[in-house]
C-alpha positions as CSV (number, residue, x, y, z in Angstrom):
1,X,12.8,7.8,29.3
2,X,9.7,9.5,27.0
3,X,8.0,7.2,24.7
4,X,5.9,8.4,21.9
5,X,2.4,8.2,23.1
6,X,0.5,5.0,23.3
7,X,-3.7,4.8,22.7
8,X,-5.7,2.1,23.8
9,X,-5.5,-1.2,22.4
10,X,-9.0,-2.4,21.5
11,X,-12.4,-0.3,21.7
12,X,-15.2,-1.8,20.9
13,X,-16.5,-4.6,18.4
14,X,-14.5,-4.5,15.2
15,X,-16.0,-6.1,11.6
16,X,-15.1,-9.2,10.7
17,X,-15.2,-8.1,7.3
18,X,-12.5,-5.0,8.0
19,X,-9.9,-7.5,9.5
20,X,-9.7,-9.7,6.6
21,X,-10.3,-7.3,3.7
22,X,-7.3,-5.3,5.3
23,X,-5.5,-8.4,5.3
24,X,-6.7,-9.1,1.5
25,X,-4.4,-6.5,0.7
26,X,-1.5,-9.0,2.0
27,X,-2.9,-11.4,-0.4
28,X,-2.7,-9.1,-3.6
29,X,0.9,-8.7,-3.0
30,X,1.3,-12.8,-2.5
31,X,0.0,-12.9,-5.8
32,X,1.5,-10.0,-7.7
33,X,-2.4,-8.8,-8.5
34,X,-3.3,-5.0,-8.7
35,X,-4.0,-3.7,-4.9
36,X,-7.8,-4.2,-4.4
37,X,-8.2,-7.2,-6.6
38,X,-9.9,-9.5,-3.6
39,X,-12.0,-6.9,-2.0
40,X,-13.5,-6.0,-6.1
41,X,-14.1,-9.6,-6.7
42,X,-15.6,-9.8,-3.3
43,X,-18.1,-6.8,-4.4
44,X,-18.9,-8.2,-8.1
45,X,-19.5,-12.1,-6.4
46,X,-22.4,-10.5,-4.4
47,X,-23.6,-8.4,-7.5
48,X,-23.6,-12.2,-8.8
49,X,-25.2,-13.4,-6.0
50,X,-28.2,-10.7,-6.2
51,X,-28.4,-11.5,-9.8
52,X,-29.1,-14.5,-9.2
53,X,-31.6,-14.3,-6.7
54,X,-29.7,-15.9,-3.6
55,X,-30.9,-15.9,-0.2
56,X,-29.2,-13.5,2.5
57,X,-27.5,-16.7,3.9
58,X,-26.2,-17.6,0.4
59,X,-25.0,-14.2,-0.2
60,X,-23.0,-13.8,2.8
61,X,-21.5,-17.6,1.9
62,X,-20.3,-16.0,-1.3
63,X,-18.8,-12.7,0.7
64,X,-16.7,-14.9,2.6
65,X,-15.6,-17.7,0.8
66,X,-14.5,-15.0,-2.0
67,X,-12.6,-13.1,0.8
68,X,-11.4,-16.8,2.6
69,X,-10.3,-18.3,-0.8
70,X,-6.8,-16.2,-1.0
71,X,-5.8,-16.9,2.1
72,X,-4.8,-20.4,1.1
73,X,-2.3,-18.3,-1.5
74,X,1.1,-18.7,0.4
75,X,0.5,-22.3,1.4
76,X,2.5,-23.6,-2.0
77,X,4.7,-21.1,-2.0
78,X,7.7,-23.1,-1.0
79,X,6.7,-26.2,-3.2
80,X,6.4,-23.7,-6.2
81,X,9.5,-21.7,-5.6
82,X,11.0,-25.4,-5.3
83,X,9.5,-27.0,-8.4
84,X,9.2,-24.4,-10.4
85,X,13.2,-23.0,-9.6
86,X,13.0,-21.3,-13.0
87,X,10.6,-18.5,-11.7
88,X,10.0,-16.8,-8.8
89,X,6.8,-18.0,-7.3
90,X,4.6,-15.1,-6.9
91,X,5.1,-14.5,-11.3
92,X,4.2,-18.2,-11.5
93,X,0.8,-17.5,-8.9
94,X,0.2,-14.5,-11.0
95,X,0.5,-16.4,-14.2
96,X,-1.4,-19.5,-13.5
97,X,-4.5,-17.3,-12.3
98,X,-6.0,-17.1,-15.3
99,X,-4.4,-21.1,-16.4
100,X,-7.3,-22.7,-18.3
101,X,-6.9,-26.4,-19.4
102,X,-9.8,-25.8,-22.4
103,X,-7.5,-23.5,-23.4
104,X,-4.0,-25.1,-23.5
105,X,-2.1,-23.0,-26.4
106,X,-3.1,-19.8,-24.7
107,X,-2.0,-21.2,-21.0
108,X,1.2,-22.4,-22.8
109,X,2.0,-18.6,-24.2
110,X,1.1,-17.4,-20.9
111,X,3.7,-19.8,-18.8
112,X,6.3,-19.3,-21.6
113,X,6.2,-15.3,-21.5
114,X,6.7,-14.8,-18.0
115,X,8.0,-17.8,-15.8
116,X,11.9,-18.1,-15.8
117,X,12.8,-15.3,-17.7
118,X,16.6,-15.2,-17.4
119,X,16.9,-18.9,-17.0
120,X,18.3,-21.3,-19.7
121,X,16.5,-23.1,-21.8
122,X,16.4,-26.5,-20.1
123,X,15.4,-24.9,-16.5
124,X,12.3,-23.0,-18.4
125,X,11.1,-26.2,-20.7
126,X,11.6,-27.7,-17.0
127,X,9.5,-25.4,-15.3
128,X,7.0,-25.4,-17.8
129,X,6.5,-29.0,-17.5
130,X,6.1,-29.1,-13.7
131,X,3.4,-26.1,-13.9
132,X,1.5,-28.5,-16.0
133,X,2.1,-31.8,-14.0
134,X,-1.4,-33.2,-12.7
135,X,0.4,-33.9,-9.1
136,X,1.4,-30.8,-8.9
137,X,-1.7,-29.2,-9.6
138,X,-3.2,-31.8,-6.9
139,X,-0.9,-30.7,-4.4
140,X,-1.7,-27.6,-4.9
141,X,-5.3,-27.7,-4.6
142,X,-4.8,-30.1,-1.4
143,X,-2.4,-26.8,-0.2
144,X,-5.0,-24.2,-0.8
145,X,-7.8,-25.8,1.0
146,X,-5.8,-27.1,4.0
147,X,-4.7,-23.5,4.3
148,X,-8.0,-21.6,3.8
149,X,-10.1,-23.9,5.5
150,X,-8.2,-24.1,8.7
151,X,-7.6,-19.9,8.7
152,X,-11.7,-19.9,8.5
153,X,-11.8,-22.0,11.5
154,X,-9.7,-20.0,13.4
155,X,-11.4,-17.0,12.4
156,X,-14.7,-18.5,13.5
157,X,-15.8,-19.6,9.8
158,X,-15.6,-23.0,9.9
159,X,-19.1,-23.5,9.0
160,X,-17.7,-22.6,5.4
161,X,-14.9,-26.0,5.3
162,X,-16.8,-27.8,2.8
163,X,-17.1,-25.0,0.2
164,X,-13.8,-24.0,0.9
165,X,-12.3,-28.0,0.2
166,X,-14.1,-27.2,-3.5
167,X,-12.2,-24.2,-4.2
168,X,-10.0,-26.0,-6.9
169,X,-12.9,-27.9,-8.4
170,X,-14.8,-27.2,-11.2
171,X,-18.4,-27.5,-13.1
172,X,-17.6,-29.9,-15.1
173,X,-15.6,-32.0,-12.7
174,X,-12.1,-32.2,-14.4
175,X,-11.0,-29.8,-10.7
176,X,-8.5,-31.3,-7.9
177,X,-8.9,-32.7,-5.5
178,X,-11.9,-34.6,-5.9
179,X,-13.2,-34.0,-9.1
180,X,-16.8,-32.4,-7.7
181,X,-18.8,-32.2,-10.7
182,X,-22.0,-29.7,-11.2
183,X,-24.4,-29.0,-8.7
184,X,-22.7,-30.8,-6.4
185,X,-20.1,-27.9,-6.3
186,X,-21.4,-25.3,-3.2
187,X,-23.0,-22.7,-4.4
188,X,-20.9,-20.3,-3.1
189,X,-17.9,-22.0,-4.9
190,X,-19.8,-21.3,-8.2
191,X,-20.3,-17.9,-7.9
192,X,-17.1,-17.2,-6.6
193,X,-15.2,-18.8,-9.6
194,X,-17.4,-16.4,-12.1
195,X,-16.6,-13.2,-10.1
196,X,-12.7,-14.6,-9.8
197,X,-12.2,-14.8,-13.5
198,X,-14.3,-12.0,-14.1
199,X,-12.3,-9.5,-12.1
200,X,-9.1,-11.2,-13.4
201,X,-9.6,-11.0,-17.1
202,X,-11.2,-7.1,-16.2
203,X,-7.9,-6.0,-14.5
204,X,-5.7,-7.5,-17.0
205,X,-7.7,-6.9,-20.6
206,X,-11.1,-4.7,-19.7
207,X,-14.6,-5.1,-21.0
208,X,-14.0,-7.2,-24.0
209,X,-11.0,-9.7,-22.2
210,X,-13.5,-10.4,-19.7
211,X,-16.1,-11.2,-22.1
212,X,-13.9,-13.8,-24.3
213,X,-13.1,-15.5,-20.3
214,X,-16.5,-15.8,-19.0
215,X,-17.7,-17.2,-23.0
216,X,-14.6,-19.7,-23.2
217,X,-15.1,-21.0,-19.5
218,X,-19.0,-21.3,-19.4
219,X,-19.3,-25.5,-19.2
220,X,-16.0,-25.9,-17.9
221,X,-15.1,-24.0,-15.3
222,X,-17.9,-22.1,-14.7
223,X,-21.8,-22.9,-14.2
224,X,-23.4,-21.9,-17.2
225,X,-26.5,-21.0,-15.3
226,X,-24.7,-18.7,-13.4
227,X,-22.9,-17.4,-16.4
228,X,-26.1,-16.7,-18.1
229,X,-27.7,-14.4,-15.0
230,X,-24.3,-12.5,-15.5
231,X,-24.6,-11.7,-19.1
232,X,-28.2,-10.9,-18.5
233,X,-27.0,-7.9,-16.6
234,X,-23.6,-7.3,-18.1
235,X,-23.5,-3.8,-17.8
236,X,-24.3,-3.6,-14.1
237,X,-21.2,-6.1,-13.6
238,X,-18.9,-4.3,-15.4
239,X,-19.9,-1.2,-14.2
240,X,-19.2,-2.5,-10.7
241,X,-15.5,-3.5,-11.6
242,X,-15.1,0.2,-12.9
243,X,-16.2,2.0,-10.2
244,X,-14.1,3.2,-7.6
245,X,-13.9,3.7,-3.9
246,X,-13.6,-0.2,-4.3
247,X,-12.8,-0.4,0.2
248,X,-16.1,1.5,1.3
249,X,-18.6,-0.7,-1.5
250,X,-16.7,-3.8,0.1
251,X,-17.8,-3.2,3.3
252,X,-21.3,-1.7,2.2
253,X,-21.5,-5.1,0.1
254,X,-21.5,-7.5,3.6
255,X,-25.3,-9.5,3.5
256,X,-26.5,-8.5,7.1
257,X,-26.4,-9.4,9.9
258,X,-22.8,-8.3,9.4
259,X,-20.2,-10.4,11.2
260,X,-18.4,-8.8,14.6
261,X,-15.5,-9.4,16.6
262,X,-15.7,-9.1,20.3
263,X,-11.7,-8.8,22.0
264,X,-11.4,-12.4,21.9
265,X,-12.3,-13.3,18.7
266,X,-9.8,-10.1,17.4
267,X,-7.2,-11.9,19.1
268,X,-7.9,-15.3,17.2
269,X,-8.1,-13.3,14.0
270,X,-4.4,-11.4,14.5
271,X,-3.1,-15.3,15.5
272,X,-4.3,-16.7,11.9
273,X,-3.5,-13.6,9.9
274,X,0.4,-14.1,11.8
275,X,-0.1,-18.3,10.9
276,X,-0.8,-16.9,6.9
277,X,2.3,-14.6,6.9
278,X,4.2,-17.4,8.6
279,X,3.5,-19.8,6.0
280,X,5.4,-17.6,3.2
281,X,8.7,-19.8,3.6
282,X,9.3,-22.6,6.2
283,X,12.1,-20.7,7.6
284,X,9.5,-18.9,8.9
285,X,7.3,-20.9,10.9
286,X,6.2,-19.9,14.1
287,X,8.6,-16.4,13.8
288,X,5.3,-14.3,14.4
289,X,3.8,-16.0,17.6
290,X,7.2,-16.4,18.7
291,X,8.0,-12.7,18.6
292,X,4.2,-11.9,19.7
293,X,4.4,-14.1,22.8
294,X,8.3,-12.7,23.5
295,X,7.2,-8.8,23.3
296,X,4.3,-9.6,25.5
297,X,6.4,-11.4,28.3
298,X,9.3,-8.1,27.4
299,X,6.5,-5.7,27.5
300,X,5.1,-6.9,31.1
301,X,8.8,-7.2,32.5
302,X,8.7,-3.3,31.7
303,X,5.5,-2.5,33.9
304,X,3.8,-1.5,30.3
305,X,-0.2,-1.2,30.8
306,X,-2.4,-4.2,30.1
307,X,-3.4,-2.3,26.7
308,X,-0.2,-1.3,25.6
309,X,0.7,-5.2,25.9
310,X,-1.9,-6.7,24.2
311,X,-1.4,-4.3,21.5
312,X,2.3,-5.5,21.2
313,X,1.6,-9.2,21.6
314,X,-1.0,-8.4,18.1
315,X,2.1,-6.8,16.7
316,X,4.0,-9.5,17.1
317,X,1.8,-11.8,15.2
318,X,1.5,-9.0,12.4
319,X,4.9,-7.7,11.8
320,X,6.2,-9.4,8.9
321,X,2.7,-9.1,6.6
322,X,4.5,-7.6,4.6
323,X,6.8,-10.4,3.6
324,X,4.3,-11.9,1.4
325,X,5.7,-9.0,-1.3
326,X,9.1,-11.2,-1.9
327,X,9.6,-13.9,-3.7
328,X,11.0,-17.5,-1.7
329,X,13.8,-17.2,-3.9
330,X,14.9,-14.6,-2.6
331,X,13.9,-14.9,1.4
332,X,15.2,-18.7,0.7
333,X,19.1,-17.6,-0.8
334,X,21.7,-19.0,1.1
335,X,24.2,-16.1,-0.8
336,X,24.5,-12.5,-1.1
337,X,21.4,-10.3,-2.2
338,X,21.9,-7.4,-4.6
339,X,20.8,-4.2,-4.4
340,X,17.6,-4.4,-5.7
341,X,16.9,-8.0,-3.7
342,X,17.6,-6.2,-0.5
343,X,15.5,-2.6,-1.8
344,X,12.4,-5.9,-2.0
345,X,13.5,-6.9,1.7
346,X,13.4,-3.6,2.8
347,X,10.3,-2.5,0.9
348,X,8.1,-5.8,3.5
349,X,7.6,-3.3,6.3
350,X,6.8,-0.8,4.6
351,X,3.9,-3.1,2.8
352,X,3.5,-4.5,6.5
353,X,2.2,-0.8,7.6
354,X,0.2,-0.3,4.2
355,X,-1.8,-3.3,4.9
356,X,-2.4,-2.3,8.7
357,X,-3.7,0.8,8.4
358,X,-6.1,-0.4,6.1
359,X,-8.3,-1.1,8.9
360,X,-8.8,2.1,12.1
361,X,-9.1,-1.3,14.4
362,X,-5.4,-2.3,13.1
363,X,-3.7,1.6,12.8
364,X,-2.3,1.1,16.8
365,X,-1.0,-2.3,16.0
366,X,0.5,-0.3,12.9
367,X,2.4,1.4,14.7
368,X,4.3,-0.8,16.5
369,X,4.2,-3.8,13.9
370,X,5.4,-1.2,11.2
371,X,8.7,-0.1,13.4
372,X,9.9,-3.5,13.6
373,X,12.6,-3.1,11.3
374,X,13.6,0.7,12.8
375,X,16.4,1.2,15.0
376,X,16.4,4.5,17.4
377,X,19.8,5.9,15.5
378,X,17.2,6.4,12.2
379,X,19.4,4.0,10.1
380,X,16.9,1.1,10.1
381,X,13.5,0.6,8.1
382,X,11.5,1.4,6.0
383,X,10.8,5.1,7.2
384,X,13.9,5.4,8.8
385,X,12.6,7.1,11.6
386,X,14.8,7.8,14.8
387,X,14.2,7.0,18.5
388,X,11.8,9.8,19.8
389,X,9.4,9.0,17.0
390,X,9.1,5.3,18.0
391,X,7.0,4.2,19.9
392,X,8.2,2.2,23.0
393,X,5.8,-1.1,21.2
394,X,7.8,-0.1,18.4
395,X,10.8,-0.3,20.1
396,X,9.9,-4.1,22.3
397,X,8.6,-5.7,18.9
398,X,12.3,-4.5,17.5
399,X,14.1,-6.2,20.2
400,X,11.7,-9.2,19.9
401,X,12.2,-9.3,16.4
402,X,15.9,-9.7,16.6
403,X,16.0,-12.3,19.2
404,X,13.2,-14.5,17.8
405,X,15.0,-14.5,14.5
406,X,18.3,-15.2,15.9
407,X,17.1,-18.3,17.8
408,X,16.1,-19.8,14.1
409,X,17.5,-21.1,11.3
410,X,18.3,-19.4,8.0
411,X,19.4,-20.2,5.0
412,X,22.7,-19.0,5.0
413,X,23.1,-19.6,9.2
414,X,21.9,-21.7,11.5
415,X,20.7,-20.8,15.3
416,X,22.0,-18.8,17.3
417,X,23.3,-20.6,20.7
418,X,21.7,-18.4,23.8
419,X,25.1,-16.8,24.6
420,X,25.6,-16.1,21.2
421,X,21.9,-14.2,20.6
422,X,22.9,-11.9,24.4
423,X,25.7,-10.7,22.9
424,X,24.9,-9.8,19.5
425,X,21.7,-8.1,20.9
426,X,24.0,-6.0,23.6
427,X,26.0,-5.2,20.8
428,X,23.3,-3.6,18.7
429,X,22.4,-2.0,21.9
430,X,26.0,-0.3,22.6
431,X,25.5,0.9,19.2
432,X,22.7,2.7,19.5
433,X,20.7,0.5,17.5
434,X,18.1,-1.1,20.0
435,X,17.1,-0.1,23.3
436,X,18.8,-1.4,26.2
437,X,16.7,-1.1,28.9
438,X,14.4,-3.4,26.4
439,X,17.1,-5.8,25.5
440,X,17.7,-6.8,29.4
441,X,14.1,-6.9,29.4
442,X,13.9,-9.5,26.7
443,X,16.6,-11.2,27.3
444,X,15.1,-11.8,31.1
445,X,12.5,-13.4,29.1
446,X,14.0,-15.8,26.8
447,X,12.8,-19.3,27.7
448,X,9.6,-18.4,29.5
449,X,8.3,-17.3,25.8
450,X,7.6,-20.6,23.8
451,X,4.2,-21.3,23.6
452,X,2.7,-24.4,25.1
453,X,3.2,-27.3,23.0
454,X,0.7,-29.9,22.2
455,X,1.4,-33.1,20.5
456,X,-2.0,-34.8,20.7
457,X,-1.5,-38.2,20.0
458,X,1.5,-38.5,17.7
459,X,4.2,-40.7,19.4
460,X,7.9,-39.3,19.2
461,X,8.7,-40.2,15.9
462,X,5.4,-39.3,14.3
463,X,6.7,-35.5,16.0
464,X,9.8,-35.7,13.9
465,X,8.6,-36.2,10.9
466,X,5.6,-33.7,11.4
467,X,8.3,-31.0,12.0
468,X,10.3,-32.1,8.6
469,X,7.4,-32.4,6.8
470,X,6.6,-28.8,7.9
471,X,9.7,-27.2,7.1
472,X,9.2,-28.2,3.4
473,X,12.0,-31.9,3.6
474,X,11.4,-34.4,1.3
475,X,10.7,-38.3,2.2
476,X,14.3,-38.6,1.1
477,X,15.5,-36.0,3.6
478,X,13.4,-36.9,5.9
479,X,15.0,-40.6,5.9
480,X,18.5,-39.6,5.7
481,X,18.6,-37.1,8.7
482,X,16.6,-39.8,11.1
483,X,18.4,-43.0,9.5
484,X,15.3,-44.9,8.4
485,X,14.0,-45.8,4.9
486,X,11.8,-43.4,2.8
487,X,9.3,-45.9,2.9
488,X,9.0,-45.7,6.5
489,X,8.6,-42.0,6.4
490,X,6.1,-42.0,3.6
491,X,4.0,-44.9,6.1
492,X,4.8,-42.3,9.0
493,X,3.8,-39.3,6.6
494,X,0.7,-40.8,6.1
495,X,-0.5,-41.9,9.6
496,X,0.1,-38.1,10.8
497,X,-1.6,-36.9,8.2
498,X,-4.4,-38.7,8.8
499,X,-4.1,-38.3,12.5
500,X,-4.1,-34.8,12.3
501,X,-6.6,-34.8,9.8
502,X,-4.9,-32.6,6.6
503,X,-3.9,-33.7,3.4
504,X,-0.9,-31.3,2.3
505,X,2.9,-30.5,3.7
506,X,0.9,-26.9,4.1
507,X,-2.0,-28.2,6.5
508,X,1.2,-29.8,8.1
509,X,2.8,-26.6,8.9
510,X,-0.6,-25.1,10.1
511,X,-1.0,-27.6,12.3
512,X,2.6,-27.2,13.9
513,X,2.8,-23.4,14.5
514,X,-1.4,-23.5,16.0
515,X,0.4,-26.2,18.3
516,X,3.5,-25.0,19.2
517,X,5.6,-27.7,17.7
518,X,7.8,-25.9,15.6
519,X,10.9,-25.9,17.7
C-alpha cells in the first residue's frame, strides 16, 4: 500500500521558546483573545524589562513567566463552565481579563454585556454573582498556578514555581491566593502584569484605552515604579504593540543564552502541551497520552521506522490542541448539537494544524496530528482530504483516535466494552472510513497501551477520590458514588492534596494523567 511520504522526525536542537509560543497560539483561542496576543505581550514585557534596567537573568524571567502564565488558562475551565452555566466559559475568560476590583461599575458593565446572553434573567444575576464570589476567584487563582507551575516543570522551568504561585497576586496585596503584597511580588510577576494589561486594553481600545488601564491600575494592581519607567518611554511601548511581524520579534526578543531542546526534553514538552489540551474538559483526561502511547504501540506492530513512530507517538499527545477553541458547554452536552455547535467541533483540527505549523520543529507532527479527524473516503475533517493524501501517521493517529475515545466516557455515552470498540472500528473500516490493515494493528494493541501507573503513597481510597476529584465530582458526588459521608471525602480531599502537594481540583487532574491514574 503507498503512503504519502514521511520526513524525519526530529533534527536537531529546537527553541524552547518556538515550542511554547506555537503553543501560545492554543492559548489565544482558550481565551477568545486576538491570535498573537501572548507572543505581543511577551515582546512589550521585555521592552518593560529593558526599560527598566533588568539584568539578563531578570529579563529572561519575565520572557517566560509571560509566555508560562496562559498555560494555566484551561485549568478552571470546567469549574467556570459549571458555575458560571449562564455563559460559555471562554466569553467569561475573555471578559474577566481585564476584571478590575478598583473599578467595580466598569467590571459590572463588562460581566453584564457579554456573559449569558440568551439566558434568563435569574441564570445571568446568578452568574454574575458567582464571577464575583471571593472563593471563586480563590479557586481560580489556586487553578492557574497549580496548572502553570507544574507545565513549567515539565518543560524544565521549574526554577520559575514561585513567580508563577504569584501570578494572581497583586501590588497592593488584595491578589489570591496569598495576598503577596509589594516587593515581595517576583519581579518578573510585576512586569508581567503591566505588559498583560497593556496589550489587553491596546487590542481591545488602542493608544488612549491603554493609557486610562495602566493610570487606573498603578497602586493596585500594578507597581507604580514599574508603571512610571513605562510612561517614561510611552511611545517606544506602544509602538511595539503596533508593529507587526509580532512571531519573528518574539523570538528575536529571547534574553540570551536562548533556551534549547535536545530530543528528550522535546518529548517532555509535546507530553505537557497534550496534559494542557487535556485539561479543557475532564472528559478528557488522559485522551492524548492515551492515543500517543496507542499509535506508538500500532505504529511498531506495522514495522514503521523508529522516526516515523516517534513522530506519531508526539502526534498523539498533540492532536486535539485545537479543542481549546470550544466552549465546555458545548464539548460537555449530553444532547444533540446544532449546526453551528458541530461547524465549532469541526473547526478544533483545523485550529489543531494552525497551531502546529506555527513552529518548522512541529510542521511533521502537523501532519499527522492535523489528519486525526480525516477518513481515507474524504468525508471526514477538517480538510476533507482522501486516502492517498494522508499520511500513513495520519492514518494510525485516526485509528488511535477512535479507539482511545471509545474506551472513555462521554457525556451522552459511557465506555465502550472491548467487543463493542472491535466492532464499531471494523465497521468504519468496511466502510471505507479507516484503514484496516491499521485497525487489526491497533486492535492487536489494545491493553498493552496504558501507561504505567503510579500511585505514590495514596492508599486505595485516597486513589478514588483523587480520580473523582479529577474528573470535576463534587464532595457530595464524591460521597454518594463511594457510600461515605461528605465529610470524609472533604478529610480524604485534603490529605491527597497535601500528599500530592497541589491545592486545586486542576493540580488534581495534572497529577493523575503525568501518573497514569486516570483509568
Amino acid at each position: 500500500m503507498a503512503y504519502a511520504a514521511y520526513a524525519p522526525a526530529f533534527m536537531g536542537v529546537v527553541r524552547l521558546a518556538e515550542l511554547l509560543g506555537a503553543l501560545s497560539f492554543a492559548s489565544d483561542l482558550a481565551d477568545g483573545f486576538p491570535q498573537g496576543k501572548v507572543v505581543r505581550t511577551v515582546v512589550l514585557g521585555t521592552r518593560i524589562a529593558e526599560a527598566a534596567q533588568l539584568s539578563r537573568e531578570e529579563a529572561r524571567d519575565v520572557f517566560y513567566v509571560t509566555l508560562l502564565r496562559y498555560l494555566g488558562c484551561t485549568g478552571f475551565a470546567h469549574e467556570e463552565s459549571a458555575i458560571y452555566g449562564a455563559g460559555e466559559d471562554i466569553v467569561v475568560r475573555n471578559v474577566m481579563a481585564m476584571a478590575d476590583p478598583d473599578d467595580m461599575g466598569g467590571t459590572l458593565r463588562a460581566i453584564v454585556g457579554r456573559v449569558g446572553r440568551g439566558a434568563g434573567p435569574i441564570a445571568r444575576a446568578r452568574a454574575v454573582a458567582a464571577l464575583l464570589d471571593p472563593g471563586a476567584v480563590e479557586k481560580h487563582a489556586h487553578a492557574q498556578c497549580d496548572t502553570s507551575i507544574r507545565v513549567a516543570e515539565l518543560v524544565g522551568l521549574g526554577a520559575l514555581a514561585s513567580a508563577l504561585g504569584a501570578l494572581c497576586e497583586r501590588w497592593d496585596g488584595e491578589g489570591k491566593p496569598h495576598g503577596t503584597k509589594g516587593e515581595a511580588l517576583p519581579l518578573a510577576v510585576r512586569v508581567h502584569h503591566l505588559a498583560d494589561v497593556a496589550e489587553t486594553a491596546h487590542h481591545r481600545g488602542g493608544a488612549a484605552a491603554m493609557r486610562a488601564a495602566v493610570k487606573t491600575r498603578t497602586g493596585g494592581l500594578l507597581d507604580p515604579a514599574l508603571v512610571a519607567r513605562f510612561v517614561a518611554r510611552e511611545a517606544e511601548m506602544i509602538a511595539t504593540l503596533d508593529e507587526g511581524g509580532a512571531w519573528d520579534r518574539f523570538l528575536a526578543a529571547e534574553p540570551e543564552p536562548r533556551v534549547e531542546c535536545d530530543e528528550a526534553r522535546f518529548d517532555d514538552v509535546v507530553r505537557a502541551l497534550g496534559y494542557f489540551g487535556d485539561m479543557k474538559s475532564t472528559y478528557f483526561l488522559g485522551h492524548s497520552a492515551t492515543v500517543a502511547e496507542l499509535g506508538a504501540r500500532t505504529a511498531e506492530a506495522l514495522g514503521m521506522p523508529a522516526a516515523e513512530i516517534a513522530t506519531v507517538r508526539r502526534a498523539g499527545h498533540l492532536h486535539d490542541l485545537g479543542r481549546l477553541s470550544v466552549p465546555n458547554a458545548i464539548w460537555d452536552r449530553a444532547g444533540a448539537l446544532d449546526a453551528a455547535e458541530w461547524e465549532r467541533v469541526r473547526l478544533h483540527a483545523y485550529y489543531t494544524d494552525r497551531v502546529l505549523t506555527r513552529s518548522p520543529a512541529l510542521r511533521e507532527v502537523a501532519a499527522a496530528a492535523g489528519g486525526s479527524h480525516e477518513r481515507l473516503g474524504g468525508d471526514g475533517y477538517h480538510r476533507g482530504i482522501p486516502a492517498p493524501m494522508l499520511t500513513r501517521g495520519a492514518r494510525v493517529i485516526a485509528v488511535a483516535d477512535a479507539l482511545a475515545a471509545m474506551g472513555e466516557e462521554r457525556p451522552h455515552r459511557g465506555a465502550l466494552s472491548a467487543d463493542a470498540k472491535a466492532k464499531a472500528l471494523r465497521d468504519e473500516s468496511a466502510k471505507g472510513a479507516l484503514d484496516r490493515e491499521i485497525v487489526e494493528a491497533a486492535l492487536s494493541c489494545v491493553g498493552l497501551a496504558a501507561p504505567r501507573a503510579r500511585r505514590g503513597d495514596l492508599s486505595e481510597r485516597e486513589l478514588e477520590v483523587l480520580r473523582l476529584v479529577a474528573r470535576g465530582k463534587t464532595n457530595k458526588e464524591i460521597a454518594e458514588l463511594l457510600k461515605i459521608s461528605a465529610k470524609t471525602v472533604q478529610h480524604h480531599v485534603a490529605h491527597v492534596y497535601d500528599k500530592i502537594g497541589v491545592y486545586s481540583r486542576a493540580g488534581a487532574a495534572m497529577y493523575v494523567m503525568e501518573n497514569g491514574l486516570y483509568a
